[in-house]
VMD Tcl script that draws the C-alpha trace (Angstrom):
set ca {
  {130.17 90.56 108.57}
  {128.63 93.58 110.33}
  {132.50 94.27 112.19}
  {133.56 94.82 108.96}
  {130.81 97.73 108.44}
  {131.69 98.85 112.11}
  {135.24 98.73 111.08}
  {134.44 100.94 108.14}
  {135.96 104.43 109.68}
  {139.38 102.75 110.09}
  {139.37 101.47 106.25}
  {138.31 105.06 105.00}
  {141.47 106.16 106.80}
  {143.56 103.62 104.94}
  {141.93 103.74 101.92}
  {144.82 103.89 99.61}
  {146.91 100.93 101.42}
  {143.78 98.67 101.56}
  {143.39 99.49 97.77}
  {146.86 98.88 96.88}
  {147.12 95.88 98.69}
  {143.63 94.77 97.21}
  {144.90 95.17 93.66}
  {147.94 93.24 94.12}
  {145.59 90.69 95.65}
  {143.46 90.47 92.33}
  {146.36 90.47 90.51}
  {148.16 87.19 92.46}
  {144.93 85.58 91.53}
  {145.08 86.05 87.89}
  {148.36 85.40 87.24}
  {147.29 82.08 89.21}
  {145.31 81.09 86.67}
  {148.24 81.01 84.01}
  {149.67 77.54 85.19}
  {147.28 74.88 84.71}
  {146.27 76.10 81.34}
  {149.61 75.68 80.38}
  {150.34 72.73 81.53}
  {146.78 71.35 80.11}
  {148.49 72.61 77.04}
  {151.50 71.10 77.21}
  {149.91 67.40 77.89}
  {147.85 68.24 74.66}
  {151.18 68.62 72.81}
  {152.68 65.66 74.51}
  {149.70 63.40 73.86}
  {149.70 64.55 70.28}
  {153.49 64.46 69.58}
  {153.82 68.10 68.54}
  {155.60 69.50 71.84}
  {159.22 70.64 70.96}
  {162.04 72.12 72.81}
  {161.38 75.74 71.64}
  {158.17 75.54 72.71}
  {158.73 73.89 76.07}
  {161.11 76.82 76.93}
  {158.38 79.38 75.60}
  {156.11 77.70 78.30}
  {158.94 77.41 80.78}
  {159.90 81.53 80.59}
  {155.79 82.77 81.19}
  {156.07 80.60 84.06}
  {159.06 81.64 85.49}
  {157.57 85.43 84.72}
  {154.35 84.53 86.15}
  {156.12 83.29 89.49}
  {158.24 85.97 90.22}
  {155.28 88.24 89.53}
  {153.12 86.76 91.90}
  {156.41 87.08 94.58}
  {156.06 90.30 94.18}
  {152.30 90.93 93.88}
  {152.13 88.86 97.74}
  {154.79 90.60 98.95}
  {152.92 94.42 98.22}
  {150.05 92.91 100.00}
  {151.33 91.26 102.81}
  {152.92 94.96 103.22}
  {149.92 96.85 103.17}
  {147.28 94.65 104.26}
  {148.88 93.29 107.57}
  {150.33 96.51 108.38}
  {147.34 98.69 108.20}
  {145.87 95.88 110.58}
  {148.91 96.65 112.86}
  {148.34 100.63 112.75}
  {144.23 99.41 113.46}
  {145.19 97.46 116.93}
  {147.84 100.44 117.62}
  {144.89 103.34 117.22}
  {142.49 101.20 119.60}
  {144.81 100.27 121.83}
  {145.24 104.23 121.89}
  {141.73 104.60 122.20}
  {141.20 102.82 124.88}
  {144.00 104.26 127.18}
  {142.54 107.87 126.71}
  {139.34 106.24 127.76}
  {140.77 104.99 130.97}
  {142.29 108.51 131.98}
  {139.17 109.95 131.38}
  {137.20 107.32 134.09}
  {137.05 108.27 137.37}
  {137.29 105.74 140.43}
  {133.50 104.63 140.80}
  {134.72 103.36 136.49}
  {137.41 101.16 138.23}
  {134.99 99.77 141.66}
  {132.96 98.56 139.17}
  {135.07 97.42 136.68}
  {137.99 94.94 137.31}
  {141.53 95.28 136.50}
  {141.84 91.86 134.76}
  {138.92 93.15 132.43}
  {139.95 95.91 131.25}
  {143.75 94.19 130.55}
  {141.67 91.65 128.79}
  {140.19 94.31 126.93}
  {143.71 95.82 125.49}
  {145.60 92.40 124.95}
  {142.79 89.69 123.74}
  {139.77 91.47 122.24}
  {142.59 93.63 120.27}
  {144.28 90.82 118.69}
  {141.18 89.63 117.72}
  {140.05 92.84 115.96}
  {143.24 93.14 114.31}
  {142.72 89.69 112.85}
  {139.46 90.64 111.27}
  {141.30 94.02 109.60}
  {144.04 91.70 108.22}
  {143.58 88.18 107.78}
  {139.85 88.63 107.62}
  {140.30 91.02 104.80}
  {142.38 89.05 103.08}
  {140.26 85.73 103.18}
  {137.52 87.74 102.05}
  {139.09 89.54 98.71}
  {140.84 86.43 98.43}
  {138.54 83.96 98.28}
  {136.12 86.06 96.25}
  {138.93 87.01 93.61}
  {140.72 83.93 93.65}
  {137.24 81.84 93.62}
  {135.62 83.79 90.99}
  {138.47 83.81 88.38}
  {139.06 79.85 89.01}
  {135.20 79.29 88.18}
  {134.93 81.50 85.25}
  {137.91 80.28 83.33}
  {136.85 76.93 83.94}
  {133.35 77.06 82.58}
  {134.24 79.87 79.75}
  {137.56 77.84 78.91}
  {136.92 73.95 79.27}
  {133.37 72.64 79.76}
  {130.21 74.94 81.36}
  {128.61 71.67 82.36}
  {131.69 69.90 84.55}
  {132.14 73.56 85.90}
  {128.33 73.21 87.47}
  {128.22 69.43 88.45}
  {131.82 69.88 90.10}
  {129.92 73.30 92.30}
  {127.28 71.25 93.43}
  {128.22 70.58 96.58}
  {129.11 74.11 97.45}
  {125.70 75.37 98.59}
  {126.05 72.92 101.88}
  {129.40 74.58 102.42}
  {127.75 77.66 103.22}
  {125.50 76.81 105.01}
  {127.50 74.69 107.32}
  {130.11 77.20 107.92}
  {127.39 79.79 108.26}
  {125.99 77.69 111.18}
  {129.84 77.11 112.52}
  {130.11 80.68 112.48}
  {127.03 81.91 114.59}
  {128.36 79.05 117.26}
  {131.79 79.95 117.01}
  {130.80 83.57 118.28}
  {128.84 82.76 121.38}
  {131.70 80.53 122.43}
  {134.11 82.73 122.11}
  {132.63 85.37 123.83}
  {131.99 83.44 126.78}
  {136.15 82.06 126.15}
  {137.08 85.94 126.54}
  {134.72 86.64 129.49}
  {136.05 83.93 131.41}
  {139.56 84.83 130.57}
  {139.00 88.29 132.00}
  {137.87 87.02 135.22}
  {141.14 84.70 135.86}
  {143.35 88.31 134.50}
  {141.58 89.73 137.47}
  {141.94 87.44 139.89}
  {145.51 87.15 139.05}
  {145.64 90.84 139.72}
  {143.67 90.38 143.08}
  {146.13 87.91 144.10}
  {149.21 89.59 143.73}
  {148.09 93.33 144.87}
  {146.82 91.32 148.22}
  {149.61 89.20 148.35}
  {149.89 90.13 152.33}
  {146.83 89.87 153.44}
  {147.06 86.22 151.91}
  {150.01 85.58 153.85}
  {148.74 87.27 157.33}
  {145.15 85.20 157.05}
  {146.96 82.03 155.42}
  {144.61 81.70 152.59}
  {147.57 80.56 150.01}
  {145.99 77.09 149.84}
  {142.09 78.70 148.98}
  {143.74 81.27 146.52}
  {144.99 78.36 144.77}
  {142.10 76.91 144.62}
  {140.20 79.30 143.61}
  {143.03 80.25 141.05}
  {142.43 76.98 139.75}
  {139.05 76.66 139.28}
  {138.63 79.93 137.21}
  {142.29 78.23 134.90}
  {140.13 75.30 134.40}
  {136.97 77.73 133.50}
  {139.06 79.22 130.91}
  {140.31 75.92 129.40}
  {136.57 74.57 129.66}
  {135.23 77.34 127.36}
  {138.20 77.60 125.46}
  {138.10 73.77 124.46}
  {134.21 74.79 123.31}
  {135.88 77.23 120.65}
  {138.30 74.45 119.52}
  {135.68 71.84 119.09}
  {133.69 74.37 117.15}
  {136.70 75.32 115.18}
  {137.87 72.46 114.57}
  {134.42 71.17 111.77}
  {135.03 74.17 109.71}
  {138.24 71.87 107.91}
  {137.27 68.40 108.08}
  {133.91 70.03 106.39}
  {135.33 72.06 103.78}
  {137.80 68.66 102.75}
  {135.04 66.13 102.50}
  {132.96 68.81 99.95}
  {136.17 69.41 98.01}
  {136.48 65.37 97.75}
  {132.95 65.22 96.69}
  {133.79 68.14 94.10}
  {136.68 65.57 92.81}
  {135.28 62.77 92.46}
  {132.19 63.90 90.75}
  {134.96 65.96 88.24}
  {136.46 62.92 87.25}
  {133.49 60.97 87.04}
  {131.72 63.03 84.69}
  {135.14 64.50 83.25}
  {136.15 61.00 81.73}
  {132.80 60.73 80.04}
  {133.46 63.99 78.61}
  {136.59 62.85 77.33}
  {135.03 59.74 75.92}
  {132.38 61.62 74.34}
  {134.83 63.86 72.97}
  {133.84 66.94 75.02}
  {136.71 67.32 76.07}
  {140.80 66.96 75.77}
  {142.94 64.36 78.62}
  {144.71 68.05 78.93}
  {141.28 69.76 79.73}
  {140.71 66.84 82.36}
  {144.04 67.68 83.91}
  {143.56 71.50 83.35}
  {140.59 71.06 85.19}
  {141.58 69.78 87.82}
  {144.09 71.58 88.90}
  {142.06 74.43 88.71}
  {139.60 72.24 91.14}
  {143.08 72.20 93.54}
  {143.09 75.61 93.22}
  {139.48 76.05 94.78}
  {140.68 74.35 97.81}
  {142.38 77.20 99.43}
  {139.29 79.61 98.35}
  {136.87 77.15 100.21}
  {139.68 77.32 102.82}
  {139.71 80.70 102.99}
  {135.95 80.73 103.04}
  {135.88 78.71 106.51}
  {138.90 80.77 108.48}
  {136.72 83.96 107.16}
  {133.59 82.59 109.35}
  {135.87 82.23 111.52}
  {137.69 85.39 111.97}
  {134.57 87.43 111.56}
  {133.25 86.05 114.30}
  {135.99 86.37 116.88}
  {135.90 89.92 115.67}
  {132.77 90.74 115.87}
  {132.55 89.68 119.44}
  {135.43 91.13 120.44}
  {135.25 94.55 118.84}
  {131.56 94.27 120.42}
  {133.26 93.90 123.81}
  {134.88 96.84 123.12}
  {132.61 99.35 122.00}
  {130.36 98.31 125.36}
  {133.88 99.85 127.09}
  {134.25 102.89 124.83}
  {130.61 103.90 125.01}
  {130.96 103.95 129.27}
  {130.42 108.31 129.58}
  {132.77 109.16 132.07}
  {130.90 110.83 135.12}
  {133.57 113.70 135.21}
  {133.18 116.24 132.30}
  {135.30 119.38 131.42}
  {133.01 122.58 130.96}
  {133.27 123.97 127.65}
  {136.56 125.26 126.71}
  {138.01 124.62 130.10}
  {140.67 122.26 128.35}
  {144.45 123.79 127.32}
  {143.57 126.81 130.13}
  {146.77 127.98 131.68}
  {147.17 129.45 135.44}
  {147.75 133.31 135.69}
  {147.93 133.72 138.98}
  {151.22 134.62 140.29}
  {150.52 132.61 143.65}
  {150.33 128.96 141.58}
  {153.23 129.81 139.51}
  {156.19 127.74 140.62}
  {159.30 129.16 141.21}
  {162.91 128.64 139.32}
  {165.32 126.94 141.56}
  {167.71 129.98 141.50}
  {165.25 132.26 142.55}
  {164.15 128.77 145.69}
  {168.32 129.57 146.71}
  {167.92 133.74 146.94}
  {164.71 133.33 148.73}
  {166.17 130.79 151.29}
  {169.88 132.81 151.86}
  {167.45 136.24 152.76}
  {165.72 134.20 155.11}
  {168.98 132.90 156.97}
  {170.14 135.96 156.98}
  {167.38 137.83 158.29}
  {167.40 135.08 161.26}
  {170.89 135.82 162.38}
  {170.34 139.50 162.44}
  {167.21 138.99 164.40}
  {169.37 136.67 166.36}
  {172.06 139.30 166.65}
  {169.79 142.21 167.82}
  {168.39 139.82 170.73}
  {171.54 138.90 171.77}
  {172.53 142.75 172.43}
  {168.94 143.76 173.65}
  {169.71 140.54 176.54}
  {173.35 142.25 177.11}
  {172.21 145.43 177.94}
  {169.08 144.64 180.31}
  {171.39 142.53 182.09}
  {175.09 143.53 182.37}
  {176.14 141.05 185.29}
  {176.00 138.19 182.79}
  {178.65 137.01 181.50}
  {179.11 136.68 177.46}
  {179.25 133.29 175.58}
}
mol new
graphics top color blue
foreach p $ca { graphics top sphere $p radius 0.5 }
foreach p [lrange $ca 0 end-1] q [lrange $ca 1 end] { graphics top cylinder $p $q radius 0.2 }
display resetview
């Protein structure tokens, strides 16, 4: 989580459209919450024989209301969330090209080409992943989690609310430990892809000296073996990626079965109402994407954090030329570096011409007179 603290001068900058878009966030996950209550209240009616039209079309209408609120309430989010993570990979991206102007060629011996594209395209997308996606899994699945949980223990039963959480404890730590893996791989997945940008870039700047040496078969080659690097280490995220939702599915399957375990012996113990039991559940469903959410925020974090790490290792490079103080925005005075207006280029060059065929003229006269037997051209 410490790339979202690192991140932390960017979201003071967008303050109000991470608010906004945070608000409309808690907001979706309230209304959320309006659904399977009422239809745990509308099995009670059924089950009981007291449902009616008028109040099936009461029920229908705050659903209806409650839907196209929540279109809305995503919509203002999406909006301001994702976009503000757009502007974030637009002001590094920024960032890093004044950087480069400011190196001077011992930046670029050292560093390779491939690198520093790497650095712009990859590590970027990554970072602006964390400032959208990552923020929303996080509000999300803290808003959305903690709502679900508290209306079902302050609404239906305390006691099916706690058995059903058991398993959630192992979640965390699992995807904790996911997490801390996920990062080293991918940082070795980004360093490798570097290293085939640059040798890409080697290949076609020396295109020529290839060809004169015939080395096309070795550059293959070597091409490759750094392609099947790349796949190597990326295939080391995947596999790592790939526990975080076969994990969070088999504890949300232990969460249901131990709900309706202990839910019908509620019900048969008169703790609890059939529409309760089906209340409950779908508030369980509605956990899923929290615990989801949960995972892909591991996830994120840590693709960010090792990318925007990558990054700030570039930034922090001094460059070995520095402007003296107040040297910058300084304009020329001299008249001798001024450059002159093209009309005054065309006066300059007809006085010279003509000065050249008078000089021309008065030779030609001087050569007449010292010598009167020659003849004139």
């Amino acid at each position: 989580m410490n790339v979202l603290i690192q991140l932390g001068w960017f979201f003071k900058q967008r303050k109000t459209q991470y608010l906004t878009g945070i608000t409309a966030l808690v907001l979706v996950s309230i209304l959320q919450l309006l659904p399977p209550k009422i239809i745990g209240y509308i099995v009670d009616d059924i089950t009981e024989g007291t449902l009616d039209a008028g109040q099936l079309t009461k029920w229908l209408i705050i659903l209806a209301a409650a839907g196209i609120a929540m279109y809305v309430f995503r919509n203002v989010w999406r909006v301001m969330i994702f976009g503000s993570a757009i502007v974030l990979a637009r002001t590094i991206r920024k960032q890093l090209f004044d950087h480069f102007l400011k190196m001077s060629p011992a930046f670029y011996q050292k560093r390779r080409v491939g690198d520093l594209m790497a650095h712009a395209t990859n590590d970027v997308s990554a970072v602006q992943q964390t400032a959208g996606m990552g923020v929303l899994t996080l509000f999300d699945s803290i808003s959305t989690g903690g709502f679900v949980i508290l209306t079902m223990a302050l609404t239906i039963n305390w006691k099916l609310t706690l058995i059903a959480l058991i398993p959630i404890p192992l979640m965390i730590i699992l995807t904790s430990f996911y997490g801390r893996l996920l990062r080293r791989h991918f940082r070795t997945a980004q360093e490798a892809f570097s290293s085939m940008n640059d040798k890409t870039q080697e290949s076609i700047s020396g295109m020529k000296v290839i060809k004169t040496f015939g080395q096309q078969k070795e550059d293959i080659e070597d091409f490759r073996q750094l392609s099947d690097e790349v796949v190597e280490k990326n295939m080391r995220v995947a596999r790592v990626d790939a526990l975080f939702d076969p994990t969070i599915g088999g504890i949300f399957a232990v969460s249901s079965i131990l709900t309706f375990v202990f839910g019908a012996r509620f019900i048969l113990a008169k703790e609890m109402s059939v529409g309760d039991l089906v209340a409950f559940s779908t508030y369980l469903g509605l956990l899923t994407w929290p615990m989801l959410a949960f995972g892909f925020l591991f996830n994120i974090v840590e693709r960010g954090s090792a990318s925007y790490s990558r990054i700030s290792d570039l930034l922090a490079v001094e460059p070995e030329v520095v402007d003296a103080a107040g040297a910058s925005g300084r304009k020329a005075t001299s008249p001798s570096t001024s450059i002159p207006s093209p009309s005054r280029m065309i006066r300059s060059r007809r006085c010279r011409t003509s000065d050249l065929r008078s000089i021309k003229g008065r030779h030609s006269a001087s050569s007449a007179r010292q010598d009167p037997a020659r003849p004139r051209s």
